[in-house]
N, C-alpha and C positions, 0 to 999 in steps of 0.2 A: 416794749414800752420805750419812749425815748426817751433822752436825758431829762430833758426838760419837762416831759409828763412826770417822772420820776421827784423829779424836785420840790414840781407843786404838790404831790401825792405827800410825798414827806412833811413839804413845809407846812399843809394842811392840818398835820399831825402835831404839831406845836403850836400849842396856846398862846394868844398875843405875841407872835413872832410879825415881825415887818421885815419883810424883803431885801426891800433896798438895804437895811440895816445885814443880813444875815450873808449879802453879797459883796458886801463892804468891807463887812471882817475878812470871811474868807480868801480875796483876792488886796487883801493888804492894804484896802484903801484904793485901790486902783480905779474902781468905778463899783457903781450900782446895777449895771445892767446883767442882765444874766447870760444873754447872748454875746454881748463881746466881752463876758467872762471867760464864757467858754470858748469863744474864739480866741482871744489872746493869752489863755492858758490852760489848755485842757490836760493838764493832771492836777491841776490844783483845782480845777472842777469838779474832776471823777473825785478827788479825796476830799470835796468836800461836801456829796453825796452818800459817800462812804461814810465821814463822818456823822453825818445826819442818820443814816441809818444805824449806827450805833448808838446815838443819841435817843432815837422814836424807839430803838429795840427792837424793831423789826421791818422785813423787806416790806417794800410796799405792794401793793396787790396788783393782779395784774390789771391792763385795760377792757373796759368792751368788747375794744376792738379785739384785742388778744383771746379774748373768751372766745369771741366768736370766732377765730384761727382754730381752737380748742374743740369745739364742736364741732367744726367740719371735719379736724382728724378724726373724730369720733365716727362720724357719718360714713368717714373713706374707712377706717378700720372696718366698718359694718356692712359694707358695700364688696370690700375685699375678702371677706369672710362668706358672702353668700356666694361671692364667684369659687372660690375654693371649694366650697361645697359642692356646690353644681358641676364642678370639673371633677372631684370624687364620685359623683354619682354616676359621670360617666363614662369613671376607669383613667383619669389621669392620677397618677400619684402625687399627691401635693405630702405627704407623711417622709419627714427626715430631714435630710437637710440638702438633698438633691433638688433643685428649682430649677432644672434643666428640663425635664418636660412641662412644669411650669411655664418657662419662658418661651418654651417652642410652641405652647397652645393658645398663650396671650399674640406673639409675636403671628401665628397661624392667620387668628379668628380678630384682632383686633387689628392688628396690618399697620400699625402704627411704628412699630419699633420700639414699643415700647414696654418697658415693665407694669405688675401690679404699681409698684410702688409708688412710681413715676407718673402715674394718671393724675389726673385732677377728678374731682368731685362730679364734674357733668360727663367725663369719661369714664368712671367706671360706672355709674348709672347707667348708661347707654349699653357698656360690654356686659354691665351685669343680665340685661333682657335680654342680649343677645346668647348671649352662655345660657339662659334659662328658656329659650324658642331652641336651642340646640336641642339641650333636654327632651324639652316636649316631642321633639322630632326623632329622638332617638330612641324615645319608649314608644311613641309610635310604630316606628318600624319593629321594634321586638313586640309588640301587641300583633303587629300583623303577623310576622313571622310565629309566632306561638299561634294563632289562629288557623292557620295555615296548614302548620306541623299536626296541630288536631284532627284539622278534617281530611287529612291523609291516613 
């Protein structure tokens, strides 16, 4: 959230407060504006943000837009979770704290240089079908293999 989302968030939180008036005190008279408050003195802007939130009693919440930062971690946690699975399923140790054959099966099959971590949201969707067309293809071959062994 930015300073200035921050401010209005607060200052919304105060009843009958005026602006101009709340930027006036705080920068000593200097001006009403918020932006060349904070330009011509940003620690007496940051404290008096600081201020306000001990004032309202509490942080203010985050933005939308930040929610929605919040979600797509969620998405990418969820996304990173099925490729770790599907990489257990087919014998990579993802258990402990070794992510050395981790990285050498993302770095393998995703070719990017890249880590889980380090993907973006349209990228591990993409490796995540890929790791799970691996799968299918690799129990493939043991279905064949096991059919095979049978009718021998």
């Amino acid at each position: 959230m930015s300073d200035f989302a921050k401010f209005y968030v607060l200052f919304n939180k105060i009843p009958y407060a005026d602006k101009e008036e709340i930027v006036s005190t705080y920068s000593g008279g200097e001006t009403t504006s918020l932006r060349e408050f904070k330009k011509r003195n940003p620690r007496g802007f940051s404290w008096m943000l600081t201020d306000l939130e001990n004032k309202v009693g509490t942080s203010p919440q985050p933005s939308p837009k930040e929610r929605g930062q919040d979600a797509d971690a969620d998405k990418k946690r969820k996304y990173r979770s099925l490729i770790l699975r599907a990489m257990q399923d087919q014998g990579v140790s993802v258990k402990g704290c070794d992510w050395s054959a981790v990285n050498a099966f993302v770095e393998k099959f995703a070719g990017k240089g890249k880590s889980l971590s380090n993907m973006s949201l349209d990228e591990l969707k993409k490796f995540s079908r890929q790791v799970h067309k691996l799968l299918d293809y690799h129990n493939m071959k043991k279905e064949v293999a096991c059919r095979s062994a049978i009718m021998n």
